[in-house]
N, C-alpha and C positions, 0 to 999 in steps of 0.2 A: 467715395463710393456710397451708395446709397440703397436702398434696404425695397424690395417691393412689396410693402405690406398687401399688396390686394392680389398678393400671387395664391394660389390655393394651397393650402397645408402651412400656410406662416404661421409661427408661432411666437408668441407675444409671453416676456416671462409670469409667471402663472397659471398657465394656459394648462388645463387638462391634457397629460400626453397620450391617454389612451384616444384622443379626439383627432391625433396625429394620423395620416392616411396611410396605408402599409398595403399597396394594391397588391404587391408579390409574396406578401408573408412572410421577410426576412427575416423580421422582428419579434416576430410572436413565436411564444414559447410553445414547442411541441409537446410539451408534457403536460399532465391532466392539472389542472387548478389547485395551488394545495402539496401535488407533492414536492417532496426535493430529488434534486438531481444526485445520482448516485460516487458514491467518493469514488476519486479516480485510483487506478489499480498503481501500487508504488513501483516506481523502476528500480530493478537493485542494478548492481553493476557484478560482473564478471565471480570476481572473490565472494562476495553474498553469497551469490546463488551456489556456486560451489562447497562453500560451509555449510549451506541449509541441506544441501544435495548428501554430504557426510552426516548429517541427522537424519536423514531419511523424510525430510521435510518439501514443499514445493514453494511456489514463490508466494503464497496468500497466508504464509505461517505467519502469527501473530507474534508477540513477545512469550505470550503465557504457553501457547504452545512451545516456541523453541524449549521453554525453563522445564516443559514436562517431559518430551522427549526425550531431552539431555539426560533429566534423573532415569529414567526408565532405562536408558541404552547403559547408564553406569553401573546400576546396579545390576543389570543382565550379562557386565562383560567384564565387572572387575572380579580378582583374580582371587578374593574374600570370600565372592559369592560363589565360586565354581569350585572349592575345596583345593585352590592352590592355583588351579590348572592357569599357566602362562600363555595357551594359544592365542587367546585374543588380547593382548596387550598393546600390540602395537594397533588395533583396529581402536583400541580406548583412550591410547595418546593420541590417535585422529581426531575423537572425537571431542575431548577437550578441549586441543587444538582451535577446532572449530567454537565447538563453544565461547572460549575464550574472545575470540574475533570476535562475533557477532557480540558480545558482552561490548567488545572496545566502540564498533561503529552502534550503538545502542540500541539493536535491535531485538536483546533478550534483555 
């Protein structure tokens, strides 16, 4: 099989590819010259999002936030800071819980 170099758009190695024809615009990049394309949003799965949902968190929380939340929701509900009171105890095991998790798949 054989090569028809006099067909229009051949390209010989070396060859300037922007010199390459792109009648339909498949190729070329929609975005301005220069910038970068924006990072893609991560998928959690199922238990994630439910652990961040038990921090009060949404799905674009970083690591640094999970770590801040966490402190914040501890020392608002352990039972040190409220003069004893046990009401929210079992809302503080949740949330360790969670913490914890997200700590094991490494997202705090």
């Amino acid at each position: 099989m054989g090569s028809n170099r006099s067909r229009k758009g051949f390209r010989e190695e070396g060859d300037d590819p922007s010199q390459t024809s792109d009648p339909l615009g498949l190729f070329r990049s929609r975005m301005p010259p220069g910038a970068e394309p924006p990072a893609p949003k991560p998928r959690y799965g199922l238990a994630i999002l439910k652990a961040l949902e038990q921090l009060g968190l949404d799905d674009t929380a970083d690591a640094a936030a999970v770590k801040t939340r966490y402190k914040d929701l501890v020392k608002r509900l352990h039972p040190d800071a409220n003069g004893g009171d046990r009401s929210n105890e079992d809302k503080l095991r949740e949330i360790i819980r969670a913490y914890n998790y997200l700590k094991s798949v490494k997202l705090a």
